[in-house]
C-alpha positions as CSV (number, residue, x, y, z in Angstrom):
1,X,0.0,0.0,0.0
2,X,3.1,2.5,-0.7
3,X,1.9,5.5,-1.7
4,X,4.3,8.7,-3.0
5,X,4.5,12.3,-2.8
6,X,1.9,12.3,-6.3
7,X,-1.1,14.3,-4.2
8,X,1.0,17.4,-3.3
9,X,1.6,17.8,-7.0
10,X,-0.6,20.2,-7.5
11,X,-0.5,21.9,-4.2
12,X,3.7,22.0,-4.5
13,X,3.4,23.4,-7.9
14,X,1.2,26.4,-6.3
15,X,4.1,26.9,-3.9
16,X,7.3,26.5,-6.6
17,X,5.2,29.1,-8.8
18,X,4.3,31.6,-6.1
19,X,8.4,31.2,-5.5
20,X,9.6,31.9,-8.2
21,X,7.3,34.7,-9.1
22,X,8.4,36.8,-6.0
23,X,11.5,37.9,-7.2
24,X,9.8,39.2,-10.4
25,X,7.0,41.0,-8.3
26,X,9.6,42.7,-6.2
27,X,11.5,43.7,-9.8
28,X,8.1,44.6,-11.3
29,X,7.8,47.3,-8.2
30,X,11.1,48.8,-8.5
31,X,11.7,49.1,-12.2
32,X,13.7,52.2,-13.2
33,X,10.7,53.8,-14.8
34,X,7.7,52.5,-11.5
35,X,6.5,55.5,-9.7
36,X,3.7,55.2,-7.1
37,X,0.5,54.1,-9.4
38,X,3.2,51.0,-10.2
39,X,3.6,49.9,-7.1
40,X,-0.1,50.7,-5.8
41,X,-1.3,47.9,-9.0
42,X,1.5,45.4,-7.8
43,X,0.1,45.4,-4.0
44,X,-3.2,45.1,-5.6
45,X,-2.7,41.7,-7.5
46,X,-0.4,40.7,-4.7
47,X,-3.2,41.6,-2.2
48,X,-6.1,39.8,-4.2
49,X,-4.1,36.6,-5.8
50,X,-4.4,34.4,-2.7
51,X,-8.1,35.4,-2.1
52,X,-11.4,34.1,-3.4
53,X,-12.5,37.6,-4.7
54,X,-12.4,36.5,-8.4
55,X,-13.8,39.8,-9.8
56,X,-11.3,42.0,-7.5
57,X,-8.5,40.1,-8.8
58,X,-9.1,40.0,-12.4
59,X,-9.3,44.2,-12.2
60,X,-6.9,44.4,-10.6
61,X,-4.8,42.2,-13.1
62,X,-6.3,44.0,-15.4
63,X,-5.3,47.3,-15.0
64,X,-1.4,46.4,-14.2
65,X,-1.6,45.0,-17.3
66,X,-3.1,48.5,-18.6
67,X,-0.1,50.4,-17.3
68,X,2.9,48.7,-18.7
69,X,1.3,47.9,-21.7
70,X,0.8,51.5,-21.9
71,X,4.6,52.3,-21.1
72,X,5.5,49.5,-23.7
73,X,7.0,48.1,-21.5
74,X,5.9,44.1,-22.7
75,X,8.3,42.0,-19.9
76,X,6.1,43.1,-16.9
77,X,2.5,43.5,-19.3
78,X,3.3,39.8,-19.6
79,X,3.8,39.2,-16.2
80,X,0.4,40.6,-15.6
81,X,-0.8,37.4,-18.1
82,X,1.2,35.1,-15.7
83,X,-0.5,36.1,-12.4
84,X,-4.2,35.6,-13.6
85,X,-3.2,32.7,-15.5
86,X,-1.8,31.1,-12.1
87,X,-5.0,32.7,-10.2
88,X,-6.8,30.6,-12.3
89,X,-5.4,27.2,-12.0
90,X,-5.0,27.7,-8.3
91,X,-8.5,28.2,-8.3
92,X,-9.6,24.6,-10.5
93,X,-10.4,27.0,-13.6
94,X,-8.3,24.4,-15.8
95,X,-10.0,25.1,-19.4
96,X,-9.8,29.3,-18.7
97,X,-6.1,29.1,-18.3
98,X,-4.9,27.2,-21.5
99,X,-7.6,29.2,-23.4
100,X,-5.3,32.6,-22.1
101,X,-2.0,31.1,-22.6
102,X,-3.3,30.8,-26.3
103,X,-4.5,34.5,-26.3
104,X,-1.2,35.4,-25.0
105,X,1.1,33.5,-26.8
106,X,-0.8,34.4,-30.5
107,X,-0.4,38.7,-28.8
108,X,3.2,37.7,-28.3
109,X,3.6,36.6,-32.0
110,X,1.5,39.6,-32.7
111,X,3.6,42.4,-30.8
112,X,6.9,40.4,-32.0
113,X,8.2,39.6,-28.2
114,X,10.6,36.5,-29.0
115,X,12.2,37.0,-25.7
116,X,8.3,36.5,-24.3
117,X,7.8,33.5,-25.9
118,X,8.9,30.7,-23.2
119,X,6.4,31.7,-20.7
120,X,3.3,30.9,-22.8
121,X,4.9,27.7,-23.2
122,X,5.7,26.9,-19.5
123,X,2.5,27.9,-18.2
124,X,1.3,25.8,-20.7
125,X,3.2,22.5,-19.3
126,X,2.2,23.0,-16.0
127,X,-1.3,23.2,-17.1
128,X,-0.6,19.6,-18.0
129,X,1.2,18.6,-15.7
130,X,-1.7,19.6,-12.8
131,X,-4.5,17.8,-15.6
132,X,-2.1,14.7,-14.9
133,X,-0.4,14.6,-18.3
134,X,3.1,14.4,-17.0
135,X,4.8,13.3,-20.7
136,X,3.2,16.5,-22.4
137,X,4.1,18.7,-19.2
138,X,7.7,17.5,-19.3
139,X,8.0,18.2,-23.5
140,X,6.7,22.0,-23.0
141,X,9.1,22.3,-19.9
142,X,12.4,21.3,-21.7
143,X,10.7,23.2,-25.0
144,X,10.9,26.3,-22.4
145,X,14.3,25.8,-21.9
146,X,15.0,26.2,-25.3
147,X,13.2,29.5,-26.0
148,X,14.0,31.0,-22.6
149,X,16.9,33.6,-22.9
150,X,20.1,31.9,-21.6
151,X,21.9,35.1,-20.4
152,X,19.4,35.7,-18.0
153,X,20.0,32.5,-15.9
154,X,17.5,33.9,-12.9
155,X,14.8,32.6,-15.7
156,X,16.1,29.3,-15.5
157,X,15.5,28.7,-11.8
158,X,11.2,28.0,-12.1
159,X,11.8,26.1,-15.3
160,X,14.4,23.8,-13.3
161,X,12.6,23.5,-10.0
162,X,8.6,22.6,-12.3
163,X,10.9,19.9,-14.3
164,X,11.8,18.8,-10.4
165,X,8.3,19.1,-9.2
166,X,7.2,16.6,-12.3
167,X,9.8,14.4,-12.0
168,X,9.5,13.9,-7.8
169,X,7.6,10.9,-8.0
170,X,8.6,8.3,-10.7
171,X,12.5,9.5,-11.2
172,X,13.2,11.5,-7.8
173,X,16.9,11.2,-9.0
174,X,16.5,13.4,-12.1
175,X,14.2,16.0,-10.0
176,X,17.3,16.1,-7.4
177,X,19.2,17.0,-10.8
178,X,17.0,19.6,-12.0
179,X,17.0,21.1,-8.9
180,X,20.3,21.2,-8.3
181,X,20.7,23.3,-11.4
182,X,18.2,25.6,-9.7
183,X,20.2,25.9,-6.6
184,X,23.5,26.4,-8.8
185,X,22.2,29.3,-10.5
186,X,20.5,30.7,-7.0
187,X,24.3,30.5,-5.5
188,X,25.8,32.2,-8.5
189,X,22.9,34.8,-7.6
190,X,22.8,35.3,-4.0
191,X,19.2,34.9,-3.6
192,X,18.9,33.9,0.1
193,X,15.2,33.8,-0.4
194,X,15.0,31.9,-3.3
195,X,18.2,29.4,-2.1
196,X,15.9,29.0,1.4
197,X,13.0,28.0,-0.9
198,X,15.1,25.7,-3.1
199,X,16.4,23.9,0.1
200,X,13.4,23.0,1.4
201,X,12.1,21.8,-1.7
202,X,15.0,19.5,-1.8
203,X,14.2,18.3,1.8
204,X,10.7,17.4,0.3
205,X,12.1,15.2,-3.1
206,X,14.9,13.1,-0.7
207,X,11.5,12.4,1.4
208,X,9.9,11.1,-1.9
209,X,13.4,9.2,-2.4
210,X,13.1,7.5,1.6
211,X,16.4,9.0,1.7
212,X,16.0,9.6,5.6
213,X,19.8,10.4,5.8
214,X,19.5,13.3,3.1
215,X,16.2,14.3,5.0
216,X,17.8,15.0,7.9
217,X,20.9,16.5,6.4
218,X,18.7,18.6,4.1
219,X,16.8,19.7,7.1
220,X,19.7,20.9,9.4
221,X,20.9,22.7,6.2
222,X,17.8,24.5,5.9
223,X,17.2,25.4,9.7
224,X,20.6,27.0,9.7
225,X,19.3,28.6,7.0
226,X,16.7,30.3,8.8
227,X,18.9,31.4,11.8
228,X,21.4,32.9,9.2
229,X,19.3,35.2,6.7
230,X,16.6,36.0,8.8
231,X,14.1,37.4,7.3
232,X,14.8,36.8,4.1
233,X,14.6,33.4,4.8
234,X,12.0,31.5,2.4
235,X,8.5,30.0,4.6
236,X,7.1,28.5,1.7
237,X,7.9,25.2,2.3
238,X,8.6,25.2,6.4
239,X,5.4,23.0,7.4
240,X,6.4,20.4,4.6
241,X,10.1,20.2,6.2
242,X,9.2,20.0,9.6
243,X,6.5,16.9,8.8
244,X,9.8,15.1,6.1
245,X,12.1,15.4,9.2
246,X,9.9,14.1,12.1
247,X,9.3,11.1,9.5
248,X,12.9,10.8,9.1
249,X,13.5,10.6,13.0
250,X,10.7,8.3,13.6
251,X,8.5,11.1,15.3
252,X,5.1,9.8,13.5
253,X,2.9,11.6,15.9
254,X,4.6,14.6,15.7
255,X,4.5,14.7,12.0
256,X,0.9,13.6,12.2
257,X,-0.1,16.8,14.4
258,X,2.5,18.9,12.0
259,X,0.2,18.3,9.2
260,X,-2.9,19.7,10.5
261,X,-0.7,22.9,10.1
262,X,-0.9,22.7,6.4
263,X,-3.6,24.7,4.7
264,X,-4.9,22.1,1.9
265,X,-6.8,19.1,2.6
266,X,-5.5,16.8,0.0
267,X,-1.9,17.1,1.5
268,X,-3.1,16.7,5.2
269,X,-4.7,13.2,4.2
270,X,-1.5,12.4,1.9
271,X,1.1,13.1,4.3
272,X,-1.0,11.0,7.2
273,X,-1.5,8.3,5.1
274,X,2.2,8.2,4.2
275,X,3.2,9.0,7.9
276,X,0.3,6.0,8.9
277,X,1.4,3.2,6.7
278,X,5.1,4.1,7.3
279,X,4.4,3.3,11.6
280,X,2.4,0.0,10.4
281,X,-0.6,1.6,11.2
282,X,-2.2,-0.4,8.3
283,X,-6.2,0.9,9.3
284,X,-5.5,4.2,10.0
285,X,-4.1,4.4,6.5
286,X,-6.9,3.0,5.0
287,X,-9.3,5.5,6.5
288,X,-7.1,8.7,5.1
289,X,-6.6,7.3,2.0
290,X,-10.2,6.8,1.6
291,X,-10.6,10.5,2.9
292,X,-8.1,11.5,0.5
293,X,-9.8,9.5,-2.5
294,X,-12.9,11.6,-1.7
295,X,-11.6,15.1,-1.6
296,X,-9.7,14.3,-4.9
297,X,-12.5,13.2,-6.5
298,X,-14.4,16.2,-5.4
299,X,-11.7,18.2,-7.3
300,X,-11.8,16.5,-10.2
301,X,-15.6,16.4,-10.6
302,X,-15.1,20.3,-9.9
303,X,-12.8,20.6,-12.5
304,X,-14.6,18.4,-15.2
305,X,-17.8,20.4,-14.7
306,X,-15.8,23.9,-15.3
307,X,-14.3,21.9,-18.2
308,X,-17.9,21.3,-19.5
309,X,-19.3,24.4,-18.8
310,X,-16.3,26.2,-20.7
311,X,-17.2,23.9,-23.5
312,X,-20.9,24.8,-23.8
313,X,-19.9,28.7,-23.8
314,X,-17.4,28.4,-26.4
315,X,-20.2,26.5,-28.4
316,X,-22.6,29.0,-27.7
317,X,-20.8,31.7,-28.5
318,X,-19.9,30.1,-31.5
319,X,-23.8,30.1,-33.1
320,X,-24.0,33.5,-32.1
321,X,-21.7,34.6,-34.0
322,X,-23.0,32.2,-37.2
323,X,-26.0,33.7,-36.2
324,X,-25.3,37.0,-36.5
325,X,-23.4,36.2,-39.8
326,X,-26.5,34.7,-41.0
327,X,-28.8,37.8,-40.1
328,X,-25.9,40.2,-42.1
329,X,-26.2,37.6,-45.0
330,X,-30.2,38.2,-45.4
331,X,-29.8,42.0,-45.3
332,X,-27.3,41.9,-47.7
333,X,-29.9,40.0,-49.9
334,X,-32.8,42.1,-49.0
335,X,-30.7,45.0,-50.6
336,X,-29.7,42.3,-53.5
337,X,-34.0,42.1,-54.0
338,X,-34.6,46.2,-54.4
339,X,-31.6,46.3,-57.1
340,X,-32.6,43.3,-58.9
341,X,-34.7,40.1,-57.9
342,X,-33.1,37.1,-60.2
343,X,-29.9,37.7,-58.2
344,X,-31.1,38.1,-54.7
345,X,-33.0,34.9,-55.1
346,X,-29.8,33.0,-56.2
347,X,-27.7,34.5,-53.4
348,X,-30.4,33.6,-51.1
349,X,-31.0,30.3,-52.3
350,X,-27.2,30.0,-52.3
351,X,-26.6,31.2,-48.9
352,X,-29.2,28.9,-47.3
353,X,-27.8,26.1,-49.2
354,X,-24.3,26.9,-47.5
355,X,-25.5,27.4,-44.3
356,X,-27.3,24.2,-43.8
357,X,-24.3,22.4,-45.0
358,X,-22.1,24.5,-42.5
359,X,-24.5,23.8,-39.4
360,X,-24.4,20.2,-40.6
361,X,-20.9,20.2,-40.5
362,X,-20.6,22.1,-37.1
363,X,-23.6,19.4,-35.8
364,X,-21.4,16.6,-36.7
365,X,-18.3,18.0,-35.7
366,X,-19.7,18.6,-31.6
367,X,-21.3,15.6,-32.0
368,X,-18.0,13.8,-32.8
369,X,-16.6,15.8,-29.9
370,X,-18.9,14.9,-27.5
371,X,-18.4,11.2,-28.4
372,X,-14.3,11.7,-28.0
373,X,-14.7,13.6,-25.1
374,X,-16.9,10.5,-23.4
375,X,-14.7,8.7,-24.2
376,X,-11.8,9.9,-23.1
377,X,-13.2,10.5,-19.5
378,X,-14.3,6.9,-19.6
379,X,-10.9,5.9,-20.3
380,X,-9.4,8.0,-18.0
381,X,-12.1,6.5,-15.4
382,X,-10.6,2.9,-16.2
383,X,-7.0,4.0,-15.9
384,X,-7.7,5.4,-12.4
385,X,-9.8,2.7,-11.4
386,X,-7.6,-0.1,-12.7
387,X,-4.4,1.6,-10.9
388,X,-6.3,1.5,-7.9
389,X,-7.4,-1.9,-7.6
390,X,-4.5,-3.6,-8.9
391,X,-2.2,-1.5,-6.6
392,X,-4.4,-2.4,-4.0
393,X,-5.1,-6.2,-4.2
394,X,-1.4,-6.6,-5.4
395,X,0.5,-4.3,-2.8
396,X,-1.2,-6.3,0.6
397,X,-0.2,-9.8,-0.7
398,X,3.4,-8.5,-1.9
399,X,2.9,-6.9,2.4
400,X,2.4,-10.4,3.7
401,X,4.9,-12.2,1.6
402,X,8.0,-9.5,2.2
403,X,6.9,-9.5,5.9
404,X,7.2,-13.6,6.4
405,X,9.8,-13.4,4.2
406,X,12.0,-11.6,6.6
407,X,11.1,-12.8,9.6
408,X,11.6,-16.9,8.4
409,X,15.0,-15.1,6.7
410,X,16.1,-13.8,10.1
411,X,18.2,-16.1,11.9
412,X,18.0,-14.8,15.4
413,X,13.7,-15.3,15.2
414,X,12.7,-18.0,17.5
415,X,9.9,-19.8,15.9
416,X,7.7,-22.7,16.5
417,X,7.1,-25.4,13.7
418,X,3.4,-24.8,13.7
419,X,4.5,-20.9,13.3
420,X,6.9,-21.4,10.5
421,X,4.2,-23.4,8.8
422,X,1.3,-21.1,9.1
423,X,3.7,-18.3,7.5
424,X,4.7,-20.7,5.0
425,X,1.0,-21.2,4.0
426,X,-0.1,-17.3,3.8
427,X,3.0,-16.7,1.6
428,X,1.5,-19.4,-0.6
429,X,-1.8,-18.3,-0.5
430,X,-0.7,-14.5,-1.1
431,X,1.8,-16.0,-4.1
432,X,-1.6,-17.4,-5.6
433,X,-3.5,-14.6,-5.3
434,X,-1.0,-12.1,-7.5
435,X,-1.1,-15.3,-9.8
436,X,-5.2,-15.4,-10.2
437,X,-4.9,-11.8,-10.7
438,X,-2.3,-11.8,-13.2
439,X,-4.2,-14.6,-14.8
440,X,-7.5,-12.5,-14.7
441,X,-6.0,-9.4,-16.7
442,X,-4.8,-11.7,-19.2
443,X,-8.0,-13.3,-19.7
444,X,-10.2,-10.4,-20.3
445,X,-7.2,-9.0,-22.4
446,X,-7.8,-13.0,-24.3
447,X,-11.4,-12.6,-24.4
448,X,-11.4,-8.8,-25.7
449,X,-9.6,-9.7,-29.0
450,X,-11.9,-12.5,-29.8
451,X,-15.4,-12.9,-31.2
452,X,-16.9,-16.4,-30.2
453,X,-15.8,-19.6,-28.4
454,X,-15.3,-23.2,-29.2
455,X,-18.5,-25.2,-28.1
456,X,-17.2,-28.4,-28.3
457,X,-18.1,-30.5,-24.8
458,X,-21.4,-32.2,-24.5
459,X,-21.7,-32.2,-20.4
460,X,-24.5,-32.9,-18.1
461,X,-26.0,-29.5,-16.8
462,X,-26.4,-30.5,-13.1
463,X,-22.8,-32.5,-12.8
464,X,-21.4,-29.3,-14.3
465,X,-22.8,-26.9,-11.4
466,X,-21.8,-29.8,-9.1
467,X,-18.2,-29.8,-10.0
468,X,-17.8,-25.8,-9.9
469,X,-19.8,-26.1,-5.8
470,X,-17.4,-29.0,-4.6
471,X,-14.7,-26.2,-4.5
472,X,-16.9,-23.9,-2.7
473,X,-17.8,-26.5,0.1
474,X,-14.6,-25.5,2.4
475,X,-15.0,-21.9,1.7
476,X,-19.0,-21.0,2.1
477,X,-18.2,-20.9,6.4
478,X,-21.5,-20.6,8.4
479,X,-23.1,-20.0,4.8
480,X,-25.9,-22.8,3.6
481,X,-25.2,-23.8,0.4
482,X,-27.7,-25.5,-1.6
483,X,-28.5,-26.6,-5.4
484,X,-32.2,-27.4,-6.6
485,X,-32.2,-28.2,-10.5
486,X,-35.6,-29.0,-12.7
487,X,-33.4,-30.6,-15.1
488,X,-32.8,-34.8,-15.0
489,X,-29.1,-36.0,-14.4
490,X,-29.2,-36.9,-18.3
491,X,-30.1,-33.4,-19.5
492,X,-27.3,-32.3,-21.2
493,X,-26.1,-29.6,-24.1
494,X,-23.3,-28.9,-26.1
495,X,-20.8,-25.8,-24.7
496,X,-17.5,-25.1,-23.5
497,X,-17.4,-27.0,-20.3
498,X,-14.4,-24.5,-19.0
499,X,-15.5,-21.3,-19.7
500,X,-19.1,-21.9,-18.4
501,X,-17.3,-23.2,-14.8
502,X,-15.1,-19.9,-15.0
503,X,-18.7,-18.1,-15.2
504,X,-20.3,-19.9,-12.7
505,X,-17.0,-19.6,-10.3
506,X,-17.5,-15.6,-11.1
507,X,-20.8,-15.7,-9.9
508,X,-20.4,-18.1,-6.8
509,X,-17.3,-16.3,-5.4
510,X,-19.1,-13.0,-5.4
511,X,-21.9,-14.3,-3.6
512,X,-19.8,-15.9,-1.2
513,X,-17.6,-12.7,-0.5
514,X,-20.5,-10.4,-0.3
515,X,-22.9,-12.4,2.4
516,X,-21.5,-12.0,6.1
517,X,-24.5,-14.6,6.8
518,X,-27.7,-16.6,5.0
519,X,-27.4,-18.9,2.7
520,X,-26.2,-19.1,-1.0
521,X,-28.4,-21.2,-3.7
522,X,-27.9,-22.2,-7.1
523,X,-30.6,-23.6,-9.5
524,X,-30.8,-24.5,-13.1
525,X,-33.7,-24.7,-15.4
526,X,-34.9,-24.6,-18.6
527,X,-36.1,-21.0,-20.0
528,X,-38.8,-22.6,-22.7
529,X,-39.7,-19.1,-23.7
530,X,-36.0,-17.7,-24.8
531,X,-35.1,-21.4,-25.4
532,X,-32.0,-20.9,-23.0
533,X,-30.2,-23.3,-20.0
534,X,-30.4,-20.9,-16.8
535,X,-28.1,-21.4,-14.1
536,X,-29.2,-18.3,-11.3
537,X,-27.2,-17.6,-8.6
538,X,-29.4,-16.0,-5.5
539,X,-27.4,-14.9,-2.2
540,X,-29.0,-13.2,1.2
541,X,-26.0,-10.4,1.0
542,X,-25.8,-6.6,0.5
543,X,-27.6,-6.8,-2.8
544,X,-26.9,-4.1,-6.0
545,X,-28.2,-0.3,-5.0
546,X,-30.4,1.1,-7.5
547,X,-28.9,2.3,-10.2
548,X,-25.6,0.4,-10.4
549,X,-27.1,-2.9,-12.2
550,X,-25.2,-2.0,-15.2
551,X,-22.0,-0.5,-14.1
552,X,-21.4,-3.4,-12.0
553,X,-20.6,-5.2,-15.1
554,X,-18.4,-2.3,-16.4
555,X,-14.3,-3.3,-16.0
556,X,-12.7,-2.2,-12.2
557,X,-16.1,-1.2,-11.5
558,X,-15.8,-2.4,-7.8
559,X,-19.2,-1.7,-5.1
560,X,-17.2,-1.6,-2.3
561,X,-13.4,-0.3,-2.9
562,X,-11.9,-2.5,0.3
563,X,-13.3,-6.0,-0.8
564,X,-11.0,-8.1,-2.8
565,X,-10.8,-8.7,-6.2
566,X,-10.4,-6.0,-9.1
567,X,-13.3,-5.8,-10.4
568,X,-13.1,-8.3,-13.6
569,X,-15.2,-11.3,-12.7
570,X,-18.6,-9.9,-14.0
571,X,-17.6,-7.8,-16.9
572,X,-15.2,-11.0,-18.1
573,X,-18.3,-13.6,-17.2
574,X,-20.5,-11.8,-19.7
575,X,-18.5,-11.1,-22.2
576,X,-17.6,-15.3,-22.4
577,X,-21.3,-15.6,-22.1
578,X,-21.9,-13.6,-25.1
579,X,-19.4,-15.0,-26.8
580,X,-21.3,-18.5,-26.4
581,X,-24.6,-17.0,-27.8
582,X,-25.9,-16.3,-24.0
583,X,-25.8,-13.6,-21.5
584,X,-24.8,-12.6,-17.5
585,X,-27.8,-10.5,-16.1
586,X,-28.9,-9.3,-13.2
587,X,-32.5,-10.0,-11.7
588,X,-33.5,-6.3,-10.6
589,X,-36.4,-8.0,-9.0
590,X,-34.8,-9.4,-5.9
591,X,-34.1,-7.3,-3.9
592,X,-33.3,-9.8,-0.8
593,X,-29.8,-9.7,-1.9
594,X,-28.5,-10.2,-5.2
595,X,-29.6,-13.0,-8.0
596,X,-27.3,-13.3,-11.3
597,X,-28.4,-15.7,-14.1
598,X,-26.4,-17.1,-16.2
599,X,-28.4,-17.6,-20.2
600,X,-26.9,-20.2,-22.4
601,X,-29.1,-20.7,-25.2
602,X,-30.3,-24.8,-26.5
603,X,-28.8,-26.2,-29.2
């Protein structure tokens, strides 16, 4: 159940921005040209940018924008772009900031400002990088470095440290890199603000690295830091250091109270669920992480509906402006009818012709949209889900076998013979676990790239359900477990004997797993009206809620997160059903607990 430094992303990249844009705030306010309206605008946005008044902000954006651009002076009417751009994806609004880092870079083209041209393109990586798209962050980062002007190093430093930030969690070795450019050029400048700030972000990556030494060498670094400069020492990061250097010394309830000192939620439920799992509180992590997963997804739903509702303006304001093309057009031809009729009604005729075929076009085009845009979240949706379950049901087994593992390695553990055999048999059973999984994904991978299956067995119906129970029968506990079949012994039909059993294993582990108490039954009949072999599977468990009786079968959809399994077994049983003709469907009329049927058809 590892889990790494991922969910500060966002929350770090605030900070590292905010960083590195102080320097050019204070340079902004004390230009050789800034008089007292100059620095009045700068403690404006600087008063406004970590506040919720959107409308007070963007004014006040605005009009330091205004100024420069009135003093040509394009560096700092730039900068101006920067700060709302940052407002806005520190406030979720996603969609609003790549739409302005296109308006800016296109008035950069426009006004000629080469020199300009890097920071469109970096805001525009870490807009990707905070949507999660860490390859296409990473190839507008280093394209930054190539358009940013190399004499002036101190533009170097944000470019180095967001390449760090990106780079923290898969390859914390090249983000120690990047960032140790940073703090070269920082030395070269004597920034003592700026090298504070670069410090403690380095105490935060050997954290993500479990480089406890490095922590805590980091950390002393960084405290003498603070003595030293005073105030021009750099708070950005202090919270963060303190809660990496109690985890480094073993302090896990000092850390834990630490992070109720930070000021985002998503990082106090990170950091505790780290700081949890790293003490062996195994339960306690659990709960945060499920805490965590809920604020996250709040976020993201937040995000996707600004996406959406971004979407539906642009569209809008697209057929307003057809609209009023379309309203110039007919006046035009009403003018075309007083000079001479014949050619007003061609024109007409003409025009209407074109803009049918243009709203036809636009129709199909959104509609084409909409259906890639569905898509994509639904394959997003799978990607999370999948990453979720699988590191999940494959991290606590990989737990149990590393723990046994070192305690039977360990030669000065005194253990009994019933001990050592007991650990021998949960590493076997967690070894065969990762296996069925493994096995699982590959089938539904299998069964996805083909069409149909072999039916080539002629079984018996009721000695078919009766093999797949017999496993069952030292598994079900206090469970009753019966079979009742209308069908004679001699009944049989033609099939694939395997892939049915893996169906009817689906269905009889689930209902297994999901009733505490009861009783589990299986029956098979004859269906005379669909001509179909019906094997139902009825449990006294939790049931299906209303509303989820198709997305159960939809892949890693799981109804309760902390059960095991990943959430295969019905998706993959109905799509092997279907491939033999049949189908895997759920009887919405129980409502007792749950009752799945399983549809072969009579051949």
């Amino acid at each position: 159940m590892q889990l790494h430094i991922s969910a500060l992303k966002k929350h770090l990249f605030i900070l590292v921005l905010v960083a590195s844009m102080l320097p050019h705030l204070s340079k902004a306010a004390s230009v050789a040209d800034a008089d007292t309206m100059s620095t009045y605008l700068m403690e404006q946005v600087k008063r406004y940018f970590n506040s919720d008044d959107e409308k007070a902000f963007y004014v006040a954006a605005g009009n330091y924008r205004e100024y420069f651009l009135q003093k040509s002076n394009l560096p700092n009417y730039y900068l101006g772009w920067e700060h709302e751009i940052l407002y806005d994806v520190n406030h979720n609004h996603f969609y609003r900031a790549m739409r302005k880092t296109m308006f800016i870079q296109n008035d950069m083209r426009h006004r000629k400002a080469e020199k300009e041209y890097y920071k469109a393109t970096h805001l525009r990586g870490i807009i990707y990088s905070l949507r999660g798209n860490i390859p296409l962050a990473r190839q507008y980062f280093e394209k930054a470095l190539e358009q940013v002007d190399h004499s002036q190093p101190t533009n170097l430093v944000g470019l180095y440290m967001d390449l760090a930030n990106i780079e923290m969690d898969t390859e914390p070795r090249e983000a120690l890199k990047h960032l140790d450019c940073a703090l070269e050029i920082i030395r070269a400048s004597r920034g003592g603000y700026e090298y504070s700030d670069a410090i403690g972000f380095k105490v935060i990556i050997a954290y993500a690295m479990r480089d406890w030494p490095l922590v805590k060498k980091t950390f002393r670094e960084y405290m003498q830091l603070k003595d030293k400069i005073g105030s021009d020492f750099s708070y950005t990061y202090y919270n963060y250091v303190v809660i990496c250097n109690d985890v480094a010394n073993g302090n896990y309830d000092d850390a834990i109270q630490q992070t109720l000192q930070l000021t985002n939620s998503t990082d106090i439920y990170k950091f505790q669920t780290e700081i949890y799992e790293l003490s062996g509180n195994i339960e306690k992590a659990f709960a945060m992480q499920k805490n965590w997963m809920a604020v996250k997804d709040s976020v993201n739903n937040l995000i996707m509906s600004e996406e959406m509702i971004g979407s539906a303006s642009d569209l809008e304001d697209a057929l307003m402006r057809n609209e009023a093309c379309s309203k110039r057009n007919e006046n035009t031809q009403l003018v075309m009818v007083v000079v001479v009729l014949v050619v007003a009604l061609v024109g007409f005729l003409a025009c209407r012709f074109h803009k049918r075929k243009y709203m036809k076009t636009l129709s199909k085009q959104n509609h084409d949209l909409s259906i890639a845009r569905d898509k994509a979240m639904e394959a997003d949706r799978m990607k999370i889900s999948f990453l979720q379950n699988i590191s999940h049901e494959i991290r606590t087994p990989l737990n149990v076998i590393s723990g046994y593992a070192q305690v039977l390695g360990d030669p000065m553990t005194q253990l009994s013979d019933e001990d050592r055999t007991e650990m021998a048999s949960r590493i076997t059973r967690s070894t065969t676990n990762i296996v069925h999984i493994v096995d699982e994904i590959l089938d539904v991978s299998a069964k996805e790239s083909i069409h149909f299956v072999d039916k080539n067995d002629f079984v018996s119906c009721n000695e078919l359900v009766r093999d797949v129970m017999q496993f069952y029968d030292g598994q079900k506990g206090s469970l009753e477990l019966t079979f009742e079949t209308t069908l004679k012994d001699s009944h049989k039909m033609m099939t694939n004997a395997k892939e049915v059993k893996k169906i009817l294993g689906h269905l009889l582990n689930n209902a297994v797993k999901f009733t505490s108490a009861g009783s589990v039954a299986v029956r098979c009949y004859e269906d005379t009206l669909e001509n179909t072999i019906c094997f139902s599977v009825t449990d006294t468990g939790k049931g299906v809620k209303e509303g989820e009786e198709e997305k159960i079968f939809e892949h890693f959809y799981k109804v309760d997160a902390y059960k095991e399994g990943v959430g295969l077994g019905l998706p993959l049983s109905r799509r092997i059903a279907r491939q033999l003709g049949g189908d895997v469907v759920l009887d919405s009329a129980y409502r007792t607990g749950s009752r799945f049927i399983l549809k072969l058809p009579v051949e």
